[in-house]
C-alpha positions in Angstrom: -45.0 69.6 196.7 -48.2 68.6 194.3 -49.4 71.8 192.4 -52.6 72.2 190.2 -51.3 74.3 187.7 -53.8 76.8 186.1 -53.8 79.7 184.0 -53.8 78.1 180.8 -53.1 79.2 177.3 -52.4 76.7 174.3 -48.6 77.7 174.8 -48.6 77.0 178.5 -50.8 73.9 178.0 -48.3 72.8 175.6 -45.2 73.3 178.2 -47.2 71.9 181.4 -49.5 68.8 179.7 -48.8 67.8 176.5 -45.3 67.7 176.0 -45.1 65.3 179.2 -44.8 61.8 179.2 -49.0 62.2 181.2 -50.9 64.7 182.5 -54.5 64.7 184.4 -56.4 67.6 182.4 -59.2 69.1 185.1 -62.3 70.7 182.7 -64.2 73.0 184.7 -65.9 76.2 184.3 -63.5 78.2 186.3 -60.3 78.7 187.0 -60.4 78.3 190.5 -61.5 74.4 192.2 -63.8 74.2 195.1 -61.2 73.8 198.5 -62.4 70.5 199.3 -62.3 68.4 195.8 -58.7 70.5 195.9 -57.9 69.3 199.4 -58.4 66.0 198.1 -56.4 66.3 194.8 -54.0 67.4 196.6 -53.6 65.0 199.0 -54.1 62.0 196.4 -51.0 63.6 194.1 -48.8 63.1 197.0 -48.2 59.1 196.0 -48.8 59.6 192.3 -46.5 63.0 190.9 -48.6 63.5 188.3 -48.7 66.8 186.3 -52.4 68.5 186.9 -53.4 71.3 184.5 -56.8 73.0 185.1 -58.3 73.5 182.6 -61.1 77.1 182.4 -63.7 75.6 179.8 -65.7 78.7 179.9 -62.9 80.5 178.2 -61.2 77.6 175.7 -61.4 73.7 175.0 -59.4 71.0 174.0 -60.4 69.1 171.0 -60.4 65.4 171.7 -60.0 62.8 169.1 -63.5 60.6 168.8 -62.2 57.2 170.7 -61.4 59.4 173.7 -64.2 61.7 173.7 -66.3 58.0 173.6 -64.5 57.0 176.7 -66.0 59.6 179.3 -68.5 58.0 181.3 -72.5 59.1 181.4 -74.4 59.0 184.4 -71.9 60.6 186.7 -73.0 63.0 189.2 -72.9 66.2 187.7 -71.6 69.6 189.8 -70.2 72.7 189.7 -67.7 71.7 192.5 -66.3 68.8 190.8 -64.4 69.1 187.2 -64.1 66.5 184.7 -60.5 64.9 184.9 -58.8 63.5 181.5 -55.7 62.0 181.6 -53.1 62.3 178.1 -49.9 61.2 177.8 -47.9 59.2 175.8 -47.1 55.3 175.9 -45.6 52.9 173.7 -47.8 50.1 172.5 -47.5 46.8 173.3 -46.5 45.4 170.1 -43.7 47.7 170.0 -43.0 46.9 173.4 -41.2 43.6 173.2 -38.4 45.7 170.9 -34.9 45.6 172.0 -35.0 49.1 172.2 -37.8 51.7 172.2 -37.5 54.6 171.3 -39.9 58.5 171.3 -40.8 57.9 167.9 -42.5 54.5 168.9 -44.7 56.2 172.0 -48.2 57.1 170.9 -50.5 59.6 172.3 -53.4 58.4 174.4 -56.4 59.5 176.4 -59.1 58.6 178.5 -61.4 59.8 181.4 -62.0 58.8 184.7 -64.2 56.0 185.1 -65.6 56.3 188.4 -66.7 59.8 190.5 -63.8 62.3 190.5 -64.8 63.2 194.3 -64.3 59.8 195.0 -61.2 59.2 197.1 -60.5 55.3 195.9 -61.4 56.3 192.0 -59.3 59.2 191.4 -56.1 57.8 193.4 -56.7 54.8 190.7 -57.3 57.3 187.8 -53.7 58.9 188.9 -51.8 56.4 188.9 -52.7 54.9 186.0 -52.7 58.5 184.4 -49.0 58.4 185.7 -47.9 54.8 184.9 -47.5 53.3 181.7 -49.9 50.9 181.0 -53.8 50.6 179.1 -55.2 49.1 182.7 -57.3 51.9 183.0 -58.9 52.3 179.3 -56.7 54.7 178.0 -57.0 54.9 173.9 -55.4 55.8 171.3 -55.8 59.2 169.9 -56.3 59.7 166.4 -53.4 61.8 164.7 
């Protein structure tokens, strides 16, 4: 059963995002999401079984490297109902890749933000899946260590 997890504190953040393989970070100024973007979510997790963390900004941020922070998009609609979603995760790159065998040392941490409206049904079932599948299809960059 898809879960937004919430509640966060850097341990629990650790444990529930970042030591995954991805998570979708939702920044908003609560802790609680308006019912219907959550409806949504919701239902859009279903196919995709990513990990969802929201995220209270009010009370604490994450500090994102410059080359992800450049990919969140301007213009978007802004409201109070809709939170900005980042995906992280890890990948291996595709020059390492073609190796025989890959191993966790070779993954890399990445990042990115949706590209399209969060509240839209067709973007954020795309932003998912990539979030979920490996793959740079969606824009996702390299964090600086």
């Amino acid at each position: 059963q898809p879960a937004v997890v919430g509640k966060m504190n850097p341990e629990r953040f650790e444990k529930e995002c970042t030591s995954r393989e991805s998570c979708v970070v939702l920044g908003s100024k609560s802790d609680e999401l308006d019912k219907d973007f959550k409806k949504l979510l919701l239902e859009t997790m279903q196919s995709t079984r990513v990990r969802v963390v929201n995220v209270d900004t009010s009370v604490w941020s994450v500090k994102l490297s410059d080359k992800v922070a450049e990919t969140k998009p301007r213009g978007l609609k802004k409201t109070k109902a809709v939170p900005t979603l980042l995906c992280i995760g890890k990948r291996v790159p595709l020059k390492k890749a073609k190796k025989a065998k890959v191993t966790e040392k070779d993954k890399v941490a990445v990042g990115g933000f949706i590209k399209g409206e969060p509240d839209d049904p067709v973007d954020l079932a795309a932003f998912l899946q990539e979030c979920k599948e490996p793959g740079y299809d969606y824009g996702l960059v390299e964090m600086d260590e």
